[in-house]
gemmi code that builds the backbone of each chain (N, CA, C; Angstrom):
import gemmi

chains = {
    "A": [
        ("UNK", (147.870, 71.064, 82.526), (147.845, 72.375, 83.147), (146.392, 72.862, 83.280)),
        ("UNK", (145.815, 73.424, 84.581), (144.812, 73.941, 84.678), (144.817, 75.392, 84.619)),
        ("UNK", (143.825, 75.751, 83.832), (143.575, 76.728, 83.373), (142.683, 78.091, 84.044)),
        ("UNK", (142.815, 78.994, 85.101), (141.436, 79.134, 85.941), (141.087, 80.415, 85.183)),
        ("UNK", (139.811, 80.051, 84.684), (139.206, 81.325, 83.735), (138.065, 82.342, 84.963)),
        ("UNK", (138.965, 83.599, 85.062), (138.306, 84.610, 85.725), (136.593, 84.406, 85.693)),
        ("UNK", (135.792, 84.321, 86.458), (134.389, 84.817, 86.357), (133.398, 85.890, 87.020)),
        ("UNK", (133.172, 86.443, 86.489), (132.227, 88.102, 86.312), (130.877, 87.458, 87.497)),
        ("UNK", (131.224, 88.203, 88.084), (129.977, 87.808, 89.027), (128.475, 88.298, 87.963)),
        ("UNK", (127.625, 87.148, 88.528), (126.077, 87.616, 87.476), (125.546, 88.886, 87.507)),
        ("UNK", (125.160, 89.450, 86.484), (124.609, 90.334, 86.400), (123.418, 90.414, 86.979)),
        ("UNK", (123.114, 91.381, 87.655), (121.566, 91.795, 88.476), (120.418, 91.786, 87.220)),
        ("UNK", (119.384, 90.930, 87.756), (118.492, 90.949, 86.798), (117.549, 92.752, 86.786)),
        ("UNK", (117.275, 93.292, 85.410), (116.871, 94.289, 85.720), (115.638, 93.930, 86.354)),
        ("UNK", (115.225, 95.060, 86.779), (113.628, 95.160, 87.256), (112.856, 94.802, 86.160)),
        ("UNK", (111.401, 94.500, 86.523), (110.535, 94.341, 85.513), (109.901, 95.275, 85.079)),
        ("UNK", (109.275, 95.059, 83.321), (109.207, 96.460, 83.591), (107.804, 96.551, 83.819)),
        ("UNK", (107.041, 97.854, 83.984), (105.543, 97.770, 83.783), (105.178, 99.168, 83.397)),
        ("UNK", (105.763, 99.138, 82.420), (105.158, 100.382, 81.249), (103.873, 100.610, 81.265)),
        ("UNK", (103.626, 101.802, 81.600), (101.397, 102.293, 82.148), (101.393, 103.525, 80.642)),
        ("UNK", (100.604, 103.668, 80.013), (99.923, 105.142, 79.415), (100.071, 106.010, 80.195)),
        ("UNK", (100.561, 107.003, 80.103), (100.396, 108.248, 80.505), (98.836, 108.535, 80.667)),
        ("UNK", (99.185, 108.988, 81.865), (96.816, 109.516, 82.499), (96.632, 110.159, 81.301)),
        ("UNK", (95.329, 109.816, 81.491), (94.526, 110.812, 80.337), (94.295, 112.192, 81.628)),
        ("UNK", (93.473, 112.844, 80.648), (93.543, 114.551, 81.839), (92.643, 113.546, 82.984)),
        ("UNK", (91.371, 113.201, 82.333), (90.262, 112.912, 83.473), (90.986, 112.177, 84.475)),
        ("UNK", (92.108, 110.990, 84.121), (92.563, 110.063, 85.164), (93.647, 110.702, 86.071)),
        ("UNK", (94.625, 112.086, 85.605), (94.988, 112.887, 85.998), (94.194, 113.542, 87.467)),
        ("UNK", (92.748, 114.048, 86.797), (92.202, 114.839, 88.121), (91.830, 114.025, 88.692)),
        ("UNK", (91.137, 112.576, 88.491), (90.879, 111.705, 89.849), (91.782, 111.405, 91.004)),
        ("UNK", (93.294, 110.872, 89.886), (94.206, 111.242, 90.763), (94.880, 112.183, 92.156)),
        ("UNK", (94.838, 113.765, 90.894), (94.888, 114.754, 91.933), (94.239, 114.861, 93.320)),
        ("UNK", (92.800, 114.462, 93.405), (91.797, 114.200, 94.326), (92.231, 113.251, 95.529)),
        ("UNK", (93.118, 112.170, 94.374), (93.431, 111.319, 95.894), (95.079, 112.044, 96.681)),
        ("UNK", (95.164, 112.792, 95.890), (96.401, 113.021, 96.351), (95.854, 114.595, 97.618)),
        ("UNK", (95.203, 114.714, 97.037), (94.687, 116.246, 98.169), (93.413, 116.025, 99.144)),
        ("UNK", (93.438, 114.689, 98.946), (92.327, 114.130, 99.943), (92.807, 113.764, 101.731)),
        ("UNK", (93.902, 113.207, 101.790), (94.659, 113.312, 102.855), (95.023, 114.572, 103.526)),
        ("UNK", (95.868, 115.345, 102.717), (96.281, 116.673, 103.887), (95.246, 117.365, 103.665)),
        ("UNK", (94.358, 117.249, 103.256), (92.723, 118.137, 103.244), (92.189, 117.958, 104.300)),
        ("UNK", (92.054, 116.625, 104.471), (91.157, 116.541, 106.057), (91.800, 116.662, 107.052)),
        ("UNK", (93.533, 116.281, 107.308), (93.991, 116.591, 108.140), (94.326, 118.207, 108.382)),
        ("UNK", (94.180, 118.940, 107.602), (94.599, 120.491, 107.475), (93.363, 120.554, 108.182)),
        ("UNK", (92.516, 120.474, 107.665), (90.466, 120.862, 107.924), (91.017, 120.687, 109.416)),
        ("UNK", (91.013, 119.553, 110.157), (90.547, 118.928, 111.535), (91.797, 119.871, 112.489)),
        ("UNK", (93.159, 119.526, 111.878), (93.685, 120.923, 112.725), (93.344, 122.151, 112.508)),
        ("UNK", (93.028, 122.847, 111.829), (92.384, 123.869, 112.215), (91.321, 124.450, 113.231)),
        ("UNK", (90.387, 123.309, 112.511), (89.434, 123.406, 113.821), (89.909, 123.102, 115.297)),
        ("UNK", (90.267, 122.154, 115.477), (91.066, 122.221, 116.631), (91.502, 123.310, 117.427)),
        ("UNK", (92.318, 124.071, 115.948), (92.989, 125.470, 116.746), (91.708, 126.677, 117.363)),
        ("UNK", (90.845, 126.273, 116.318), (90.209, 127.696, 116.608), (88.282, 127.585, 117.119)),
        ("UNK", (88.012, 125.928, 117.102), (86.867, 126.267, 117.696), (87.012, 125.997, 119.352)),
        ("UNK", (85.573, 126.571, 119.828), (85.554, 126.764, 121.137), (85.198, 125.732, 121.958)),
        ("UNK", (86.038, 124.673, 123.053), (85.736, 123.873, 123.169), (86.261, 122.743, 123.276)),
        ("UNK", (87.011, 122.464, 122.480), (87.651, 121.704, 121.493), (88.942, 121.857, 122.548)),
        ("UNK", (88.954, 120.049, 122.299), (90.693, 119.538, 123.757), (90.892, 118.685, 122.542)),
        ("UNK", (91.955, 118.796, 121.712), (92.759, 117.985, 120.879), (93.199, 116.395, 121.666)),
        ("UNK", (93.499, 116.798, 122.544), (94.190, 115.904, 123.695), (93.063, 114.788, 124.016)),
        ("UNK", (91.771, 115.077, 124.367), (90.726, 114.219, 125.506), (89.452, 113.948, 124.182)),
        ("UNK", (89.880, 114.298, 123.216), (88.242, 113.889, 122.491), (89.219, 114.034, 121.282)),
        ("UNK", (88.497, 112.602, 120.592), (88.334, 112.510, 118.919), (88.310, 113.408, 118.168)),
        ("UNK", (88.525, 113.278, 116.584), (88.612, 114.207, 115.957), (86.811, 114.201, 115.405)),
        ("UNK", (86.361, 112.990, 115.551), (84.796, 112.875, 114.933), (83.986, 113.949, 115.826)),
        ("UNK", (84.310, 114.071, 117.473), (83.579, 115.215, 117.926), (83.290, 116.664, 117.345)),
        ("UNK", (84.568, 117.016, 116.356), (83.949, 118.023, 115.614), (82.803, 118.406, 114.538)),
        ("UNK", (82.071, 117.132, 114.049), (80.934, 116.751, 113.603), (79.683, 117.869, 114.402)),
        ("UNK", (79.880, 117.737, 115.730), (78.785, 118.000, 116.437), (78.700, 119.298, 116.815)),
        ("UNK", (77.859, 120.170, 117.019), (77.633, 121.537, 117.520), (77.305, 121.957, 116.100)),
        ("UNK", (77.415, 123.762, 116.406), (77.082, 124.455, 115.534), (77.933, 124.511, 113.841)),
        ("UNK", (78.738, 124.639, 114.614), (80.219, 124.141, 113.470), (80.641, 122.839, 112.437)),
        ("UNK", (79.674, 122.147, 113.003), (79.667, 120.795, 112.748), (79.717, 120.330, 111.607)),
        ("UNK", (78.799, 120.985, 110.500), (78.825, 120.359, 109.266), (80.547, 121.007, 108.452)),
        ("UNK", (81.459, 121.731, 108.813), (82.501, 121.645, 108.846), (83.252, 120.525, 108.334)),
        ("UNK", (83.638, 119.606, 109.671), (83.723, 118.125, 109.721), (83.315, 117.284, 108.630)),
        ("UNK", (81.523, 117.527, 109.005), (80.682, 116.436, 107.979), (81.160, 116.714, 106.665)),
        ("UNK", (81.105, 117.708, 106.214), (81.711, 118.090, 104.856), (82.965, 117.697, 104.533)),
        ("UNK", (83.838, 117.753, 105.594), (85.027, 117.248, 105.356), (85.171, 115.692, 105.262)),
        ("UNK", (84.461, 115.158, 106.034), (84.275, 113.798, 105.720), (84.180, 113.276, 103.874)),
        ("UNK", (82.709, 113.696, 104.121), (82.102, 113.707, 102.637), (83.143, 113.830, 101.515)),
        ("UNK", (83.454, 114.849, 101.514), (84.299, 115.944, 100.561), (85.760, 114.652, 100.305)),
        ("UNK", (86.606, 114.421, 101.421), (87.617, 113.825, 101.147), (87.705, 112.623, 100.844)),
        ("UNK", (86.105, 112.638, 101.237), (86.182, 110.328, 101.095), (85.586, 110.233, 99.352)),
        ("UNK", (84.771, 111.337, 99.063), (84.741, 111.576, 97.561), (85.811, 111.289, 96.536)),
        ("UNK", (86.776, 112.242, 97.078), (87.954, 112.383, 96.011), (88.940, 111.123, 96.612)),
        ("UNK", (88.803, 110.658, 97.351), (89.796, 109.295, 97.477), (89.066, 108.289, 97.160)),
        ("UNK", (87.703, 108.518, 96.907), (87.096, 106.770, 96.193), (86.592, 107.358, 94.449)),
        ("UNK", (86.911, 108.905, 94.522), (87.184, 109.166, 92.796), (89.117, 108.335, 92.462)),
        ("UNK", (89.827, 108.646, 92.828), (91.464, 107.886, 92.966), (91.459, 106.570, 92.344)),
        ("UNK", (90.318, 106.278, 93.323), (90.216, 104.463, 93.428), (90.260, 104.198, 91.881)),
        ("UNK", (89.414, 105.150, 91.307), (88.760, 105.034, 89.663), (89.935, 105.429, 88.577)),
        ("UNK", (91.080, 106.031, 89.385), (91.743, 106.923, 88.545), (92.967, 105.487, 88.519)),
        ("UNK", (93.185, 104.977, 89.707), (94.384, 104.533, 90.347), (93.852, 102.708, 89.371)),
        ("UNK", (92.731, 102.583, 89.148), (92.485, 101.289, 88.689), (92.399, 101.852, 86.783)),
        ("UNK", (92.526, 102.340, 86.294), (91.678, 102.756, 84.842), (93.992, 102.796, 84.513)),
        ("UNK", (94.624, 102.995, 85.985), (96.116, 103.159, 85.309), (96.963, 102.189, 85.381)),
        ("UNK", (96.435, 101.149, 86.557), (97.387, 100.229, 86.856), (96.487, 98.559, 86.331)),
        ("UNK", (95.539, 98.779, 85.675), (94.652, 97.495, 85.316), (95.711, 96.402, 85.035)),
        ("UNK", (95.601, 95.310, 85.644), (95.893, 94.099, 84.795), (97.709, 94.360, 85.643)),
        ("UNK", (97.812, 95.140, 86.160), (99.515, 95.305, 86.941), (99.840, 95.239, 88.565)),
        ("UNK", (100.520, 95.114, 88.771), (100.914, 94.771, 90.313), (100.068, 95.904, 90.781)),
        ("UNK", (99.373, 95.734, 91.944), (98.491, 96.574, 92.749), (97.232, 97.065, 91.715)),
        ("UNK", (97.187, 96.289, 90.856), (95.777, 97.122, 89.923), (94.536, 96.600, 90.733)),
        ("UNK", (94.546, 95.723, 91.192), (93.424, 94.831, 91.561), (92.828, 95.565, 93.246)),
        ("UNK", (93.785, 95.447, 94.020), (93.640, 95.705, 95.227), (93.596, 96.815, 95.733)),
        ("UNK", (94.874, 97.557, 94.910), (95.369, 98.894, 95.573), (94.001, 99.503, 95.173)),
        ("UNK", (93.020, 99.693, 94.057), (92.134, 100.468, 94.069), (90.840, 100.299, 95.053)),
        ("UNK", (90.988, 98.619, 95.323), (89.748, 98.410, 95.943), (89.923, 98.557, 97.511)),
        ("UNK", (91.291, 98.973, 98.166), (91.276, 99.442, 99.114), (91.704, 100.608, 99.424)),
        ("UNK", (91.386, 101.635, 98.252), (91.619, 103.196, 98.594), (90.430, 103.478, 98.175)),
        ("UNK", (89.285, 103.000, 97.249), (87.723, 103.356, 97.431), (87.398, 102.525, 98.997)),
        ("UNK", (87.986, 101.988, 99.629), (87.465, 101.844, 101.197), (87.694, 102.695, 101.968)),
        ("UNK", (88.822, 103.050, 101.817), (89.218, 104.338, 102.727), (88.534, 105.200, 102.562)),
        ("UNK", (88.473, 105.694, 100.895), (87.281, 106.761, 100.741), (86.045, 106.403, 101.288)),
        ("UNK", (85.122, 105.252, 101.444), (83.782, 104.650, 101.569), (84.329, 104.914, 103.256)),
        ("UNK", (84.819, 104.781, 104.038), (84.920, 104.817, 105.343), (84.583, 106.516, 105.963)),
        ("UNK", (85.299, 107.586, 104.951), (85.541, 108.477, 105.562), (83.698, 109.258, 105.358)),
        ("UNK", (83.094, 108.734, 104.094), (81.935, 109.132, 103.878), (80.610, 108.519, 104.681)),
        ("UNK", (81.169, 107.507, 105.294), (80.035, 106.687, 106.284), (80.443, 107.728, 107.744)),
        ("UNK", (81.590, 108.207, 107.924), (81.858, 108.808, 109.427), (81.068, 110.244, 109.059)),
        ("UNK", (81.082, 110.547, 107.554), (80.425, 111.907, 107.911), (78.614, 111.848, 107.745)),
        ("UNK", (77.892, 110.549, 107.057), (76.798, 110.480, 107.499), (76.522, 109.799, 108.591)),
        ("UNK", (77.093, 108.788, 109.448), (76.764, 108.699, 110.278), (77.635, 109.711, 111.590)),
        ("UNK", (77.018, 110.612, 111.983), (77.363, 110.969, 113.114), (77.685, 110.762, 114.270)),
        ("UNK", (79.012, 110.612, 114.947), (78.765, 110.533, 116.502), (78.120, 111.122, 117.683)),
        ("UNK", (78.479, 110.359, 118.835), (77.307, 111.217, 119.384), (78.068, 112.105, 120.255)),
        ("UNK", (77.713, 113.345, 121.758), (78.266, 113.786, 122.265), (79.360, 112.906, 122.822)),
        ("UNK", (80.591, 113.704, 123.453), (81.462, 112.652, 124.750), (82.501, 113.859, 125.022)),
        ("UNK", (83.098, 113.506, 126.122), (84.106, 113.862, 126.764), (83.992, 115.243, 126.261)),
        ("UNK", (83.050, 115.968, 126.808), (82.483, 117.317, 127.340), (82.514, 118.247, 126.186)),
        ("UNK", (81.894, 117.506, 124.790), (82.040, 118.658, 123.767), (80.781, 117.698, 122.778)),
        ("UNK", (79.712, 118.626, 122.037), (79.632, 120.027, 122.970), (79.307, 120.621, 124.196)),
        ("UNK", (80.016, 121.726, 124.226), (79.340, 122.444, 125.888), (78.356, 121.927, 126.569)),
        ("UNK", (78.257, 121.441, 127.737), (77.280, 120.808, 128.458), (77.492, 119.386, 128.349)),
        ("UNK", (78.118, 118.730, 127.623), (78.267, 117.071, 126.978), (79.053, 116.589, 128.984)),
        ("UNK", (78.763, 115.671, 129.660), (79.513, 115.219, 130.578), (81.027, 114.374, 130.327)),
        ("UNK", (81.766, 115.108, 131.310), (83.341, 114.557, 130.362), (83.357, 112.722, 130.589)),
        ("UNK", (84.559, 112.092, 129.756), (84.744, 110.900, 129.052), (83.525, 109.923, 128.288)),
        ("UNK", (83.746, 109.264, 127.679), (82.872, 108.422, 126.811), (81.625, 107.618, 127.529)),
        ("UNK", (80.713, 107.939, 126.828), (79.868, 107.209, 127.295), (79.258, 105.672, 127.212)),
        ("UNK", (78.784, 105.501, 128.149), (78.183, 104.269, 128.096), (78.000, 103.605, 126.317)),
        ("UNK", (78.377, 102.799, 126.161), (77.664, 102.427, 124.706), (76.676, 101.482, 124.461)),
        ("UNK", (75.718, 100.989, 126.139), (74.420, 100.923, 126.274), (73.602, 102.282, 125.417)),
        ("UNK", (74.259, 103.185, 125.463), (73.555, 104.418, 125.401), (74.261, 105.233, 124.130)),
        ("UNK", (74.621, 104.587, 123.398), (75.010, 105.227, 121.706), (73.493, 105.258, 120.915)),
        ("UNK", (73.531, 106.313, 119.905), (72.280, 106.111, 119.296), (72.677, 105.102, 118.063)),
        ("UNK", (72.207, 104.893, 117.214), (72.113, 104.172, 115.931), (72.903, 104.605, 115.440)),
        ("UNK", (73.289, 106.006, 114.728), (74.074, 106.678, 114.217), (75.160, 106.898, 114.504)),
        ("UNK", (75.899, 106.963, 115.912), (76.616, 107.226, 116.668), (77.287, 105.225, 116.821)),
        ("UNK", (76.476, 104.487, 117.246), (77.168, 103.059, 116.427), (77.295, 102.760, 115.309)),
        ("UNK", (76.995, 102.953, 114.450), (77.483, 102.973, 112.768), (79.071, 103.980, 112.906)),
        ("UNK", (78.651, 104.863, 113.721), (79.731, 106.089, 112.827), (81.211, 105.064, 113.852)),
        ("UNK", (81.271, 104.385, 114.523), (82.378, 103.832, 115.453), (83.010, 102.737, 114.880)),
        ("UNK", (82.302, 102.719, 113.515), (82.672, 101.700, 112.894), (84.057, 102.145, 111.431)),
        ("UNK", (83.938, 103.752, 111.272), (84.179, 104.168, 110.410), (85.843, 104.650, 110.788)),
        ("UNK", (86.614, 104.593, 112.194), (87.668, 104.941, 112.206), (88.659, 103.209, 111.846)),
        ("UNK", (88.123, 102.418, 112.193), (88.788, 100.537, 112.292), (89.060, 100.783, 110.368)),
        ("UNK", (87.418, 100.368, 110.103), (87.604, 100.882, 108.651), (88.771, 101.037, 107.790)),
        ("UNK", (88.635, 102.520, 108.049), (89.520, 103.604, 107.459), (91.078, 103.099, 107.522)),
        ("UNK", (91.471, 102.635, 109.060), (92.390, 102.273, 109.148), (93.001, 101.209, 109.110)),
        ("UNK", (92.051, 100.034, 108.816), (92.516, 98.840, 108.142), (92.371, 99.055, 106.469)),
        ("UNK", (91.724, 99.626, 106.042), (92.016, 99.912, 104.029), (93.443, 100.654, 103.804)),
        ("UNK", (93.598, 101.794, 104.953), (95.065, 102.403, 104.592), (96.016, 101.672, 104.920)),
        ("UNK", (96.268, 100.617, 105.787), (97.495, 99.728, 105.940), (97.129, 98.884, 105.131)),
        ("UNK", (95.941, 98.329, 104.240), (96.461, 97.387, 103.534), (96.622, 98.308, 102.173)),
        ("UNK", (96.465, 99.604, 101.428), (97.163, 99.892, 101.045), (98.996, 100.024, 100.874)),
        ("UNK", (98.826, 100.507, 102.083), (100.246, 100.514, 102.139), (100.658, 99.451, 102.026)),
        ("UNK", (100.534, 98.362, 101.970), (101.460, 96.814, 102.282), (100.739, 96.357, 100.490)),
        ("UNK", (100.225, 96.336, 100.142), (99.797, 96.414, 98.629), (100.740, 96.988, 97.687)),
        ("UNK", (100.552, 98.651, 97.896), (101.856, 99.764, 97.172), (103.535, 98.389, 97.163)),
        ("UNK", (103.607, 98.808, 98.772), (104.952, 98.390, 99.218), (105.584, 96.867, 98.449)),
        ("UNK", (104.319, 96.233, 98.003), (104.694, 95.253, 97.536), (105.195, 95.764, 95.671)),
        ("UNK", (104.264, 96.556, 95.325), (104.434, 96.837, 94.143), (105.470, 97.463, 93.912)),
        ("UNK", (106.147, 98.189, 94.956), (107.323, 99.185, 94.764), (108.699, 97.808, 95.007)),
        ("UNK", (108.294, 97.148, 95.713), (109.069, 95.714, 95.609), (109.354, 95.018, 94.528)),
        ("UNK", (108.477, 94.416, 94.339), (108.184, 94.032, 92.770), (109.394, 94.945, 91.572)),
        ("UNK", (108.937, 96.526, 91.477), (109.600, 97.617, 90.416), (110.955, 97.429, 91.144)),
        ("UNK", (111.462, 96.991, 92.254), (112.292, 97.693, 92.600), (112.970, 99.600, 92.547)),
        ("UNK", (111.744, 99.681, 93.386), (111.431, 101.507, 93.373), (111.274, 101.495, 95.196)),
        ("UNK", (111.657, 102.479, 95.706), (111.836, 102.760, 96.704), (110.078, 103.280, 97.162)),
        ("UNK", (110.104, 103.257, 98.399), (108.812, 104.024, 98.740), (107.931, 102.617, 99.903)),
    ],
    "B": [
        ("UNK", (111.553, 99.914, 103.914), (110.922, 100.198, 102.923), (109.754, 100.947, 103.800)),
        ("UNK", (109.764, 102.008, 102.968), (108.968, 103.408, 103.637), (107.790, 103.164, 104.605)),
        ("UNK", (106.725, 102.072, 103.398), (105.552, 101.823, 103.742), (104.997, 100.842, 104.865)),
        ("UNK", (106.607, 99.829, 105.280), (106.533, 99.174, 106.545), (106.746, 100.099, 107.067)),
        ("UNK", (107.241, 101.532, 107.472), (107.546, 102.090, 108.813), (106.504, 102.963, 108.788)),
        ("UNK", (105.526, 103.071, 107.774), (104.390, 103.652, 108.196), (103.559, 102.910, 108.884)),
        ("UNK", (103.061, 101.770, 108.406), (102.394, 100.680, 109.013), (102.666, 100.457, 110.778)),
        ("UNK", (104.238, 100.482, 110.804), (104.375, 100.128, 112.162), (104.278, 101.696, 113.352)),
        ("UNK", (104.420, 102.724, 112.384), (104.381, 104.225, 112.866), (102.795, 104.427, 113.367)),
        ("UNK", (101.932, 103.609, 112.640), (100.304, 103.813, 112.721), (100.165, 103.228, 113.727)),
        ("UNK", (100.533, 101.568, 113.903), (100.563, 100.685, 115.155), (101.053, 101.486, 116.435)),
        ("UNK", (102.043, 102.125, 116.357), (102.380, 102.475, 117.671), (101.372, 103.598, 118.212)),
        ("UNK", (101.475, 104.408, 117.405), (100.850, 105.623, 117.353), (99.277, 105.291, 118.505)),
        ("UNK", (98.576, 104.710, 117.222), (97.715, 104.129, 117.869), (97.590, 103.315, 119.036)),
        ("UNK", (98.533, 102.527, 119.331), (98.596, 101.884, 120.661), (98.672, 102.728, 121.474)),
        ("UNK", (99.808, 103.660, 121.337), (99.790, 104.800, 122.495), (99.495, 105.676, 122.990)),
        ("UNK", (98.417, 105.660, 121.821), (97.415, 107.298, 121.965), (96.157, 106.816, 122.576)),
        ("UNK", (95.121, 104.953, 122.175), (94.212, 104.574, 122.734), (94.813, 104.272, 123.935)),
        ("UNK", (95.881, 103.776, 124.286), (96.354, 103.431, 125.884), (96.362, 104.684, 126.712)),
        ("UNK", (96.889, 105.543, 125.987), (97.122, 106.624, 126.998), (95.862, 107.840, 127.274)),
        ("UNK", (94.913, 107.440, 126.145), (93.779, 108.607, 126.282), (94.154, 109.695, 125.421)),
        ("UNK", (95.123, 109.396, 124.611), (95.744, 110.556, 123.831), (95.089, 111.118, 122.735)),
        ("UNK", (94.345, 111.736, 122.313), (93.668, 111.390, 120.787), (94.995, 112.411, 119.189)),
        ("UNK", (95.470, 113.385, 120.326), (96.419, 114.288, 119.796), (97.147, 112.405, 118.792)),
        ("UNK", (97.576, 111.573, 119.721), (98.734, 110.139, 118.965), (97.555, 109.754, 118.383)),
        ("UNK", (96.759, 109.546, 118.317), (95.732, 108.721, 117.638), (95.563, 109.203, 116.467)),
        ("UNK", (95.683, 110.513, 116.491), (95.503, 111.818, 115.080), (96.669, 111.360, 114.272)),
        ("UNK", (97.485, 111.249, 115.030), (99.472, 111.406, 114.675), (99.133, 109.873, 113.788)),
        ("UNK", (98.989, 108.963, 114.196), (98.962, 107.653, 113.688), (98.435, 107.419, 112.748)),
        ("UNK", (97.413, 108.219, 112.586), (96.157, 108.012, 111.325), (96.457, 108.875, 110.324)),
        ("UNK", (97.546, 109.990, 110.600), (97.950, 110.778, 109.222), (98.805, 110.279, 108.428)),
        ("UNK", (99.885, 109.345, 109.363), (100.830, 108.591, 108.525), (100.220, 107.783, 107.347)),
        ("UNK", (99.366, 107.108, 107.603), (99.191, 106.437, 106.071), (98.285, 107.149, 105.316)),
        ("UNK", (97.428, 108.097, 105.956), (96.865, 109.412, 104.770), (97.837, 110.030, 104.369)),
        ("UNK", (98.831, 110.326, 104.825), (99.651, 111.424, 103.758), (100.520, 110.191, 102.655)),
        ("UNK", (101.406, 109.151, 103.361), (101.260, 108.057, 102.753), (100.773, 107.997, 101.472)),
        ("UNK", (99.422, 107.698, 101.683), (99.092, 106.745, 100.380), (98.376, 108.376, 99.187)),
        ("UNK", (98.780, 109.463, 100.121), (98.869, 110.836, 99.171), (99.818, 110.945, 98.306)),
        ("UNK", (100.675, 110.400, 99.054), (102.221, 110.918, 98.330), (102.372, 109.465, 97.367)),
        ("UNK", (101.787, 108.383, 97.581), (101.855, 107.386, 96.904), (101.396, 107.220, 95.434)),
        ("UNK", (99.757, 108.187, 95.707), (99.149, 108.172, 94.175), (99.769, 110.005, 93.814)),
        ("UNK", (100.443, 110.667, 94.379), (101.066, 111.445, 93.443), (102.127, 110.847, 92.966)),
        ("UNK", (102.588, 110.011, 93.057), (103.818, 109.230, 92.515), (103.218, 108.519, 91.099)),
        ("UNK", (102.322, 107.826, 91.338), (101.571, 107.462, 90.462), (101.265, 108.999, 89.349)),
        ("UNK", (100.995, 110.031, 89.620), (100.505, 110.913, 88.729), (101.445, 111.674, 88.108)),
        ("UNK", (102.828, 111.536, 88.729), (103.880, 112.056, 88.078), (104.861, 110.384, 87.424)),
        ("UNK", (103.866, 110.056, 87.434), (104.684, 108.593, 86.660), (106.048, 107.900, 87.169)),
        ("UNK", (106.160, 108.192, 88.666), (107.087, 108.000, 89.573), (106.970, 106.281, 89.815)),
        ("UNK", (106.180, 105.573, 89.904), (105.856, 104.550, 90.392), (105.663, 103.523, 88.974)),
        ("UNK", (104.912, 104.314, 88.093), (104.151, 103.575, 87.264), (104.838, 102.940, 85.982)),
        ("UNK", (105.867, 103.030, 86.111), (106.755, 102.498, 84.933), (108.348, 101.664, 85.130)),
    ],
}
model = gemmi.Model(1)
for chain_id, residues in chains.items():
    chain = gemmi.Chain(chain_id)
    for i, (resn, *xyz) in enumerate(residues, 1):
        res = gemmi.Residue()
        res.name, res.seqid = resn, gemmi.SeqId(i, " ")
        for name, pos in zip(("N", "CA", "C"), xyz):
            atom = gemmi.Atom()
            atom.name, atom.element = name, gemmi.Element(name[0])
            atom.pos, atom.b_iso = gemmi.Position(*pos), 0.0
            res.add_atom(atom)
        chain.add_residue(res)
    model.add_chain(chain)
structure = gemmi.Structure()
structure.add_model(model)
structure.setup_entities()
């Protein structure tokens, strides 16, 4: 006589775990920094948008707000946010050392930060009719200054460190099996 | 998973804002993974991620 003994489908292996220290305060505020470094500059740049004179959201960059009277605005905002997202970098590596994304994830969110601080010292130059008097669409880039080619370098940058963040994270939230 | 549809939200964004002269999509594209990887290390700071 055969005997058929019921079987329990396998149990799901849990996740792994990766138990971190709780931040210390300091790794706390580096943190905070990267976390208010994003809607900081994007809050900053719409605003201006809304309210300086000049200014076509639509036909010109957001780096054109660099330029004119208003300008160091921008530059500051540059500065200011690429600060506190390559302070993160310090916060985001001192928590995840030696763990999924410890390695990378920090060294490509101090890029992002290092990107946003090269766009605010290097300046672009006028285009697409701002400031006042500037002749509308982009110009020749026979005719960029030094500064204005450095600073064209700082949007590619920016936006190749934040997708490979993201695909870094995404892996780590893979890994935890954690959503995000 | 969230952080592929940001990735591909940036791609489009960007495709269709440098194709079209748009800078308004170009803005749109480039906030997705700044707010992103905002909301990512606050996850991290509320110990959302990190354990």
């Amino acid at each position: 006589m055969t005997v058929t003994v019921p079987t329990l489908p396998a149990p799901t292996p849990a996740a792994p775990k990766d138990t971190v220290a709780a931040p210390t305060p300091g790794t706390r505020a580096l943190l905070a920094g990267g976390v208010l470094a994003g809607p900081l500059f994007l809050a900053t740049v719409v605003v201006q948008q809304a309210v300086r004179d000049g200014v076509d959201a639509r036909s010109q960059p957001m780096s054109l707000l660099s330029l004119g009277e208003a300008g160091w605005i921008q530059i500051v905002n540059f500065l200011l946010c690429g600060v506190l997202a390559i302070g993160s970098a310090f916060g985001i590596r001192r928590l995840l050392r030696g763990r999924p994304a410890g390695t990378w994830g920090p060294i490509l969110v101090a890029a992002y930060g290092a990107a946003l601080v090269w766009g605010g010292v290097f300046v672009t130059d006028p285009a697409s009719g701002f400031p006042a008097g500037t002749p509308q669409g982009a110009p020749d880039p026979s005719t960029w200054s030094w500064h204005g080619t450095l600073h064209a370098f700082a949007a590619p940058a920016m936006g190749l460190a934040l997708v490979g963040v993201c695909l870094v994270f995404s892996r780590r939230f893979l890994r935890l099996r954690r959503p995000g | 998973m969230l952080a592929w549809a940001v990735v591909a939200g940036y791609v489009l964004l960007m495709g269709a804002g440098l194709g079209a002269g748009d800078f308004r999509l170009v803005a749109a594209g480039a906030a997705l993974p700044m707010l992103w990887v905002s909301a990512a290390i606050a996850g991290l700071l509320r110990g959302r991620f990190a354990h």
